[in-house]
BALOBA-1460 file (C-alpha; in Angstrom, 3 decimals):
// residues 134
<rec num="1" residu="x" x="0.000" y="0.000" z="0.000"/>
<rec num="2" residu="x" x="2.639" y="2.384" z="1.106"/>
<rec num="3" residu="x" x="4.231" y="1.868" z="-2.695"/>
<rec num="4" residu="x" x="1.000" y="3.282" z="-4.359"/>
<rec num="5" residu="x" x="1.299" y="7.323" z="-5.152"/>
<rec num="6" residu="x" x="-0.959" y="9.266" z="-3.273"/>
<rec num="7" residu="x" x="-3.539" y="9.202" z="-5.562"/>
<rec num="8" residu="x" x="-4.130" y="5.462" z="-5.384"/>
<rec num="9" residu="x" x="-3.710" y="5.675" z="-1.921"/>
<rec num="10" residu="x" x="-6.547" y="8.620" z="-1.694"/>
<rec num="11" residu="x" x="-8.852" y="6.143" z="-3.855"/>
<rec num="12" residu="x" x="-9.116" y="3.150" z="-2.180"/>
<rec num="13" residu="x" x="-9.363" y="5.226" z="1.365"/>
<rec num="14" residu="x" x="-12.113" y="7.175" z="-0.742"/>
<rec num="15" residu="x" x="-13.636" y="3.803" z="-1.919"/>
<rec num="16" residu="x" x="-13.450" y="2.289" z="1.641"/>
<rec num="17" residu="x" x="-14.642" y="5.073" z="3.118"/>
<rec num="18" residu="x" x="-17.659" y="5.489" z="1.044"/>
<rec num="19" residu="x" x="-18.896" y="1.570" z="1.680"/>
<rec num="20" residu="x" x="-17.561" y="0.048" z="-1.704"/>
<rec num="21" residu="x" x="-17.380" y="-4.022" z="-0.867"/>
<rec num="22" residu="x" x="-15.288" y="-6.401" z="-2.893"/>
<rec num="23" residu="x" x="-16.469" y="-9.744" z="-3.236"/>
<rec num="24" residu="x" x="-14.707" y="-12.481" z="-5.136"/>
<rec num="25" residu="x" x="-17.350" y="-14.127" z="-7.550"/>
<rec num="26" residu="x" x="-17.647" y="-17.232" z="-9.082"/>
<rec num="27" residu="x" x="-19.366" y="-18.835" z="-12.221"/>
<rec num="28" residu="x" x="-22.974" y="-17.657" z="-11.256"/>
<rec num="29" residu="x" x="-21.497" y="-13.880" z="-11.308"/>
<rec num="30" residu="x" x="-20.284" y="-14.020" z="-14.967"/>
<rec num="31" residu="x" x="-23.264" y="-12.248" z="-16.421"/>
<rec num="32" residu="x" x="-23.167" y="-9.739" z="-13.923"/>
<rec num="33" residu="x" x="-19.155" y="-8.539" z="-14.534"/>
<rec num="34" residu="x" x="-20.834" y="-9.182" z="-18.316"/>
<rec num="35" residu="x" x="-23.285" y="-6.360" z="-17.981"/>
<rec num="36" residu="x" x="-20.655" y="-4.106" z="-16.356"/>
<rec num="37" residu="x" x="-18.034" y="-5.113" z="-19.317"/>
<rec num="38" residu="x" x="-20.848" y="-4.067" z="-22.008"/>
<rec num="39" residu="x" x="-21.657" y="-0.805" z="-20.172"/>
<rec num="40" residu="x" x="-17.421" y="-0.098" z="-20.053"/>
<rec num="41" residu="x" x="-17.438" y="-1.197" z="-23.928"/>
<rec num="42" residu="x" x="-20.311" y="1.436" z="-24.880"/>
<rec num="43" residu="x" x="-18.006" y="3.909" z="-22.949"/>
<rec num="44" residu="x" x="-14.846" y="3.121" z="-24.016"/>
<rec num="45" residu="x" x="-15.911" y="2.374" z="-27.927"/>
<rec num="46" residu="x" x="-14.702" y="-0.622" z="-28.110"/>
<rec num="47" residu="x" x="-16.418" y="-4.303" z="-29.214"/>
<rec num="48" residu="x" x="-17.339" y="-6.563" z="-26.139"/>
<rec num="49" residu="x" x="-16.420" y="-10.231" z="-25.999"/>
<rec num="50" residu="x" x="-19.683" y="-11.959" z="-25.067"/>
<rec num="51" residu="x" x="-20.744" y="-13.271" z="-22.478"/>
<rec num="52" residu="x" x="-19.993" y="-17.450" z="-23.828"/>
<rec num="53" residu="x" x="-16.397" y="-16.535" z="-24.260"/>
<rec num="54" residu="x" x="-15.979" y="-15.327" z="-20.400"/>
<rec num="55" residu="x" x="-17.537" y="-18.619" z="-19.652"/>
<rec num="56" residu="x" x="-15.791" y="-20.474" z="-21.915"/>
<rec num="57" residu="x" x="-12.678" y="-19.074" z="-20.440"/>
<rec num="58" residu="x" x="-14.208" y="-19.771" z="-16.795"/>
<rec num="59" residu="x" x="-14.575" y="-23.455" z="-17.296"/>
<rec num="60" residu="x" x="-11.343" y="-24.425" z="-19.438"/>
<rec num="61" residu="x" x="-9.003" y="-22.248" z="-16.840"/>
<rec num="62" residu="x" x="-10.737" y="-23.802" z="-13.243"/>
<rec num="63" residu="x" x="-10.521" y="-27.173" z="-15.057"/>
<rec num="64" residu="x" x="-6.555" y="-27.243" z="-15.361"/>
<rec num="65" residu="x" x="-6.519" y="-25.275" z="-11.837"/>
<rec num="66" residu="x" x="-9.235" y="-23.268" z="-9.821"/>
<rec num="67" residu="x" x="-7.099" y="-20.608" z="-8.828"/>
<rec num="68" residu="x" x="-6.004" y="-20.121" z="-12.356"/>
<rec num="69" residu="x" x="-8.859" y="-17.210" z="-12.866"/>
<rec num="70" residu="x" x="-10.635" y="-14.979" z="-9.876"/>
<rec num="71" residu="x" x="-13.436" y="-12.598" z="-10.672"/>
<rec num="72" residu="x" x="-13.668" y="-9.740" z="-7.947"/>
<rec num="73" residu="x" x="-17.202" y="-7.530" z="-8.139"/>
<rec num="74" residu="x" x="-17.775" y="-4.657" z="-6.316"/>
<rec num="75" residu="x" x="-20.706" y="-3.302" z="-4.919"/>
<rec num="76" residu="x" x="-22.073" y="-0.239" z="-3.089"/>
<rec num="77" residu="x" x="-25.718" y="-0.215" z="-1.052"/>
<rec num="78" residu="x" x="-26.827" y="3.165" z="-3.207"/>
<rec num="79" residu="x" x="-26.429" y="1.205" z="-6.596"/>
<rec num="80" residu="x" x="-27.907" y="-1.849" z="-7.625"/>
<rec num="81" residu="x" x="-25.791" y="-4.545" z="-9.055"/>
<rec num="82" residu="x" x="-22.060" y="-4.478" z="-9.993"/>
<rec num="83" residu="x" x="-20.016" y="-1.174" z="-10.051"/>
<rec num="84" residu="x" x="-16.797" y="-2.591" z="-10.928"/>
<rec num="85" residu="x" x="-15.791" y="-5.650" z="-12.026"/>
<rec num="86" residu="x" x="-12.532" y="-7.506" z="-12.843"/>
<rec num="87" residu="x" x="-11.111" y="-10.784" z="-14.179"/>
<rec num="88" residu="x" x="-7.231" y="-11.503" z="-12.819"/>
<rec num="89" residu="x" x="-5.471" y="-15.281" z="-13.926"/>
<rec num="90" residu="x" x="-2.930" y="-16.577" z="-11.912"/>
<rec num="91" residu="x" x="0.250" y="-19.181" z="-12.759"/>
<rec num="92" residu="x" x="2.652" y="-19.975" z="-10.115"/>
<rec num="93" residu="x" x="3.740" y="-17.136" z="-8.759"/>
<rec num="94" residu="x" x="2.866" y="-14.641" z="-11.353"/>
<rec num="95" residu="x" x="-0.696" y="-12.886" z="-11.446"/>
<rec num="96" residu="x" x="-2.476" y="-10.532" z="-14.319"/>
<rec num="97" residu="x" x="-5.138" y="-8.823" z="-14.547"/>
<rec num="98" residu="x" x="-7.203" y="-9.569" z="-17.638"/>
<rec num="99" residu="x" x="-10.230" y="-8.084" z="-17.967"/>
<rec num="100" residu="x" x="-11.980" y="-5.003" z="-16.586"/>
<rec num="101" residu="x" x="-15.326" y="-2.990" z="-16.049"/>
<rec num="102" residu="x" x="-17.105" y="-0.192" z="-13.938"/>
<rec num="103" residu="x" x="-20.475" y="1.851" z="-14.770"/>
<rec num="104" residu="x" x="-20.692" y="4.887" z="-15.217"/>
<rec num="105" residu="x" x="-22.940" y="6.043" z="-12.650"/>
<rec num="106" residu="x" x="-20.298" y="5.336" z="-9.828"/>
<rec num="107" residu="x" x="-17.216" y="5.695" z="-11.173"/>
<rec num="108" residu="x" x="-17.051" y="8.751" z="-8.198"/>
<rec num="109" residu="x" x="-16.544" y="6.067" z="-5.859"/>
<rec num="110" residu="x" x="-13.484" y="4.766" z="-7.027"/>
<rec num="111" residu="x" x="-14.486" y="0.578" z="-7.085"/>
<rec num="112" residu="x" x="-12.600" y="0.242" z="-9.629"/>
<rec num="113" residu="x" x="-9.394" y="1.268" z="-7.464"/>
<rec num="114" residu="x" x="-10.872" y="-1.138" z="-4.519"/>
<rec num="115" residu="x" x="-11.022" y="-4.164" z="-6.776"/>
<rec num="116" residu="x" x="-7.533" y="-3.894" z="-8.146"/>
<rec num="117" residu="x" x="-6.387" y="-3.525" z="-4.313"/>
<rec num="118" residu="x" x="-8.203" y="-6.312" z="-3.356"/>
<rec num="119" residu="x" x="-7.221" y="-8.428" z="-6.519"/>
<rec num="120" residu="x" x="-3.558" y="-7.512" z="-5.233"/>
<rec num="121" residu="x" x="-3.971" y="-8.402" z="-1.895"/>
<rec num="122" residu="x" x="-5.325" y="-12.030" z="-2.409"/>
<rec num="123" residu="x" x="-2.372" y="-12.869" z="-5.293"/>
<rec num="124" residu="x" x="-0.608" y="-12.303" z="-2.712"/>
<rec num="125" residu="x" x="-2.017" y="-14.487" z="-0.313"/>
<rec num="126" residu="x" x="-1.945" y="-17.029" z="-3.180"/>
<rec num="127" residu="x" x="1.799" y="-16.664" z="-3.542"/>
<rec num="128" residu="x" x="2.352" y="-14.254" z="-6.235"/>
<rec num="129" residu="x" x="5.205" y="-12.377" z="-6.196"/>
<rec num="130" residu="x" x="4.381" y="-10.608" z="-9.228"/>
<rec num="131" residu="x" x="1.437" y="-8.806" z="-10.288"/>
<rec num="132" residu="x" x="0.956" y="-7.286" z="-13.861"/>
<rec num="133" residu="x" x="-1.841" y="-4.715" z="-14.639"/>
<rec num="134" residu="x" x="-1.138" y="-5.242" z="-18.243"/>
């Protein structure tokens, strides 16, 4: 934490502060990060992957190891669903993240800085010793 500048530091403190959770998902939670993914698409002008490929992904990444690939959601009580999503793989002792959303309409809150923090803090746990945002 105390390696992040001061603006990372000020957004997960803001994101914390402001009642952001960050739950790791699972399987059942794909279409929700999906939804947030479209809605960061739209924004972002870019083309979406659909929804089958995150699945497909899901199932052939847990099948060679289930802490291969970790989706972290975050949520706020004010907003309804997903805020921020993310995707992050892991191999041995090097962790990535892969994939990334947030909507638009909380963006203010910074979940998108509390996911990435908590993403870092459990590939840690897990024995990474690097972590690449890509």
């Amino acid at each position: 934490f105390a390696g992040f500048n001061q603006q990372w530091r000020r957004n997960i403190r803001k994101a914390e502060k402001e009642g952001v959770v960050v739950r790791q998902g699972a399987a059942s939670d794909l279409p929700a990060f999906h939804t947030c993914y479209v809605e960061t698409a739209k924004r972002d002008h870019f083309t979406p992957r659909s929804l089958n490929y995150f699945q497909t992904m899901w199932d052939a990444m847990r099948d060679e190891a289930p802490e291969r690939i970790s989706l972290f959601l975050a949520q706020h009580p004010d907003h309804s669903g997903v805020i921020a999503a993310t995707k992050m793989t892991q191999v041995g002792n090097h962790a990535w993240y892969s994939y990334g959303a947030s909507t638009t309409a909380a963006r203010e809150l910074r979940p998108s800085n509390a996911v990435q923090w908590n993403m870092m803090q459990q590939a840690l746990a897990r024995g990474a010793q690097v972590y690449d945002m890509r």
